[in-house]
N, C-alpha and C positions, 0 to 999 in steps of 0.2 A: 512638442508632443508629450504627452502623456502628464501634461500640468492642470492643476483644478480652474477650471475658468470661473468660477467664484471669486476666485483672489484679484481677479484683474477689476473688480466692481465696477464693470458694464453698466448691471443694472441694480435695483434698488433691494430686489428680491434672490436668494439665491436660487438659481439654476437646477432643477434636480432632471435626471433623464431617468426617461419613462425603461419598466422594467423589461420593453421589448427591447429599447435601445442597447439596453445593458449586455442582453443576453447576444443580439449580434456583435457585439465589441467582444464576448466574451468568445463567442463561434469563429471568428476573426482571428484572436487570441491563435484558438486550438491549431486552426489551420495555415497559421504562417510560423510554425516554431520552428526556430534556424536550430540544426543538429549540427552538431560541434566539431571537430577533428578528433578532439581528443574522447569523445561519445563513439564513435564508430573506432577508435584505436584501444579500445577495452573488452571487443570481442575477441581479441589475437591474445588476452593474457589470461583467460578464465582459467580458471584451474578443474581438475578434471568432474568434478559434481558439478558444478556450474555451467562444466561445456553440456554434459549430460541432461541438464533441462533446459537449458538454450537451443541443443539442436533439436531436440522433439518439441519444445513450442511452437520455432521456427516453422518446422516440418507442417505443424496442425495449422499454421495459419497462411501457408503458401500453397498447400494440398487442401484448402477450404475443409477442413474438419474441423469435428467440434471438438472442444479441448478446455476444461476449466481446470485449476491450477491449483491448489493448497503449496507456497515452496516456507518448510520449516525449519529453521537453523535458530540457534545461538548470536546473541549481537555479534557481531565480527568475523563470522562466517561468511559476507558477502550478499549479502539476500538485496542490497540497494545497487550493489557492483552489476550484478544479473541483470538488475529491472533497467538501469542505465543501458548497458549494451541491446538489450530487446529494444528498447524505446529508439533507440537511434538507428538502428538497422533496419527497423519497419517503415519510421520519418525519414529518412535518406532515400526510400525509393518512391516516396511521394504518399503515402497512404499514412491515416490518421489514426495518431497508437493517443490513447486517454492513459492519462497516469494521477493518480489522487494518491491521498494518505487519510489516514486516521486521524495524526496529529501534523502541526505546520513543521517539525523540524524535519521527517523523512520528507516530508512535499518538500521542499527547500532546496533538498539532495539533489529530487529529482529535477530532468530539465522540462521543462511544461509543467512542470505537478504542482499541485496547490489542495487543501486541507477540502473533505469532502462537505459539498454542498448540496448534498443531494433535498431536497423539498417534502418529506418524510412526515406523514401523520403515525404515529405509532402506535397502533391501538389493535383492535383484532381483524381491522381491514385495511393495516398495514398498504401502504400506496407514496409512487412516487408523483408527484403532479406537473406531470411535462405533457403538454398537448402536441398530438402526433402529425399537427399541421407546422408546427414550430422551427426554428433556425437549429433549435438544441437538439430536438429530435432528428433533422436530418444529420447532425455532425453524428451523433451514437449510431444510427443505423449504416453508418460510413464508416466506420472507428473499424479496424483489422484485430486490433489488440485494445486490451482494457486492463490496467494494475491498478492494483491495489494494496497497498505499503502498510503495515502493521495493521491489515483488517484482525487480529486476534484481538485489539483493543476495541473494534466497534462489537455492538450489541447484533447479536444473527437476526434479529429483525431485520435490521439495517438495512444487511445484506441478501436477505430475502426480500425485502422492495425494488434493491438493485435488480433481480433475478424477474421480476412481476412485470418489471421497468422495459427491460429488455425485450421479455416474453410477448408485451403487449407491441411495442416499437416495430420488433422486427414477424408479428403476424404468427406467434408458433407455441407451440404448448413445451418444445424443448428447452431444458435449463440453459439460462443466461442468454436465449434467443437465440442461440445456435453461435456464440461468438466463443473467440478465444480470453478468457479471461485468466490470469494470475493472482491469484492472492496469496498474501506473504504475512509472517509474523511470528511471534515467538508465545507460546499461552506461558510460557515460564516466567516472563516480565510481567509488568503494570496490565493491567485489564481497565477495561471500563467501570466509571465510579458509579454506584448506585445510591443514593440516598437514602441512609435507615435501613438499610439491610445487612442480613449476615452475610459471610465469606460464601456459602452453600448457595444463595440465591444471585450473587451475581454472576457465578459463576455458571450458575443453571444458565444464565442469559446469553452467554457467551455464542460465539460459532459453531463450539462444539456439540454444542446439545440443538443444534439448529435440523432441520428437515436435508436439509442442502448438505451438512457435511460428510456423509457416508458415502456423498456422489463426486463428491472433489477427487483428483486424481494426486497422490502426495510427492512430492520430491523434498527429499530432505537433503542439506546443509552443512558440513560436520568439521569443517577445518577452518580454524580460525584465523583468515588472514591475518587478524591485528596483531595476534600473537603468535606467531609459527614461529619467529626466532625463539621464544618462551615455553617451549612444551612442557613443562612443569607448570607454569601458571596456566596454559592454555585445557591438562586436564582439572585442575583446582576450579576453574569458573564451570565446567560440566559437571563436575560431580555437585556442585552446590546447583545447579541448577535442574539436574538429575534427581535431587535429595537424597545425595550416597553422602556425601563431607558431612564428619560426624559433627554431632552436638555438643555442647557442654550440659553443665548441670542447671543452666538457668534455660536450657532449651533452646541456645543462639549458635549461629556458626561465628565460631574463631579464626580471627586472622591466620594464616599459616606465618609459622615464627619469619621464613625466607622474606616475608614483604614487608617485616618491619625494619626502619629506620632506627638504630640506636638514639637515644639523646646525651648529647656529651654537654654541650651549653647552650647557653641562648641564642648565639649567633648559628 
């Protein structure tokens, strides 16, 4: 299972499966992910901003409300720890939570998640192209929960196709089709690249200036598990991402003296 049958040279020609086949393998995919032990044993350690939009998402999508999600933190904050326990506690009682990313390394994190493929013309009639007779359209209008892992790096178009996507799927003029949706990310990191443009215009592109972000509901993030034993380095990485940590005179932020390594010799 899950070997290229090209390699076995059967036949003379290689093998390609057609894009319907693909998409049920992929439908297939969604709805047999095996949830973990240690996925459902991540809800017992949140800490308490994290239990804090865990149990109101929980809430929104077991009491069938509509709930979409902005959660913004700091790297190291937890924002992939959250999306892990959501995802596993939804797939443990049988109903199909979607998890994508932005980039392949938060997909990777997650369990089922994989870098978004959404089918995307981006132009002023902005559309996703999934037909509502399809395997893929039944899995989304099935889906309980739906994340989305450093959406601040996609372009708010993107995310306004996903939102069109939904609308049309599920029969409703409500945002995101009436589902519970999570979107996560930090606008303080990497953003999406634009070609030939300045810093002002890609930014314009962003989430934030999108129609959609005034209606996201926010939970923010603020304790940084990687560094709680560190509270000196753990304020040092918010202030620089805050833009409080002063400048020098060439306009750059400086190492704080505490994190540098003396050099004594080569070894």
């Amino acid at each position: 299972m899950g070997h290229d049958i090209n390699k076995y040279k059967l036949v003379p020609e290689n093998i390609k499966a057609s894009a319907t086949a693909k998409e049920t393998k992929d439908v297939q995919f969604e709805r047999n992910i095996k949830v973990f032990k240690e996925d459902l044993l991540l809800e017992k350690k949140l800490n308490t901003e994290q239990r804090r939009a865990y149990t109101l998402i929980i809430d929104r999508i077991f009491s069938n409300k509509v709930g979409v999600f902005f959660i913004d933190g700091l790297g190291g904050t937890g924002k992939s720890y959250l999306y892990r326990s959501l995802l596993g506690t939804i797939r443990s009682k049988g109903f199909v939570a979607l998890a994508t990313a932005s980039f392949s390394v938060v997909a990777s994190i997650l369990s089922g998640g994989r870098t978004v493929k959404i089918p995307v013309d981006i132009d002023e009639n902005t559309n996703c192209n999934v037909s509502k007779q399809s395997s893929l359209a039944s899995l989304i209008r099935d889906a309980k929960l739906v994340v989305w892992g450093e959406a601040s790096m996609a372009k708010g178009k993107i995310i306004e196709a996903l939102d069109l996507l939904l609308k049309d799927l599920m029969d409703t003029k409500m945002l995101f089709g009436e589902k519970v949706v999570v979107l996560g990310g930090d606008f303080r990191e990497t953003l999406h690249v634009v070609r030939n443009e300045k810093k002002e215009d890609f930014i314009s592109q962003t989430l934030l200036y999108s129609q959609i972000w005034n209606q996201l509901e926010k939970l923010h993030l603020s304790e940084n598990m990687r560094a709680r034993t560190d509270p000196s380095f753990s304020e040092y990485l918010m202030r620089i991402g805050n833009e409080k940590e002063k400048f020098n005179s060439n306009d750059k932020v400086e190492n704080s003296k505490y994190l540098l390594i003396p050099f004594t010799t080569e070894e």
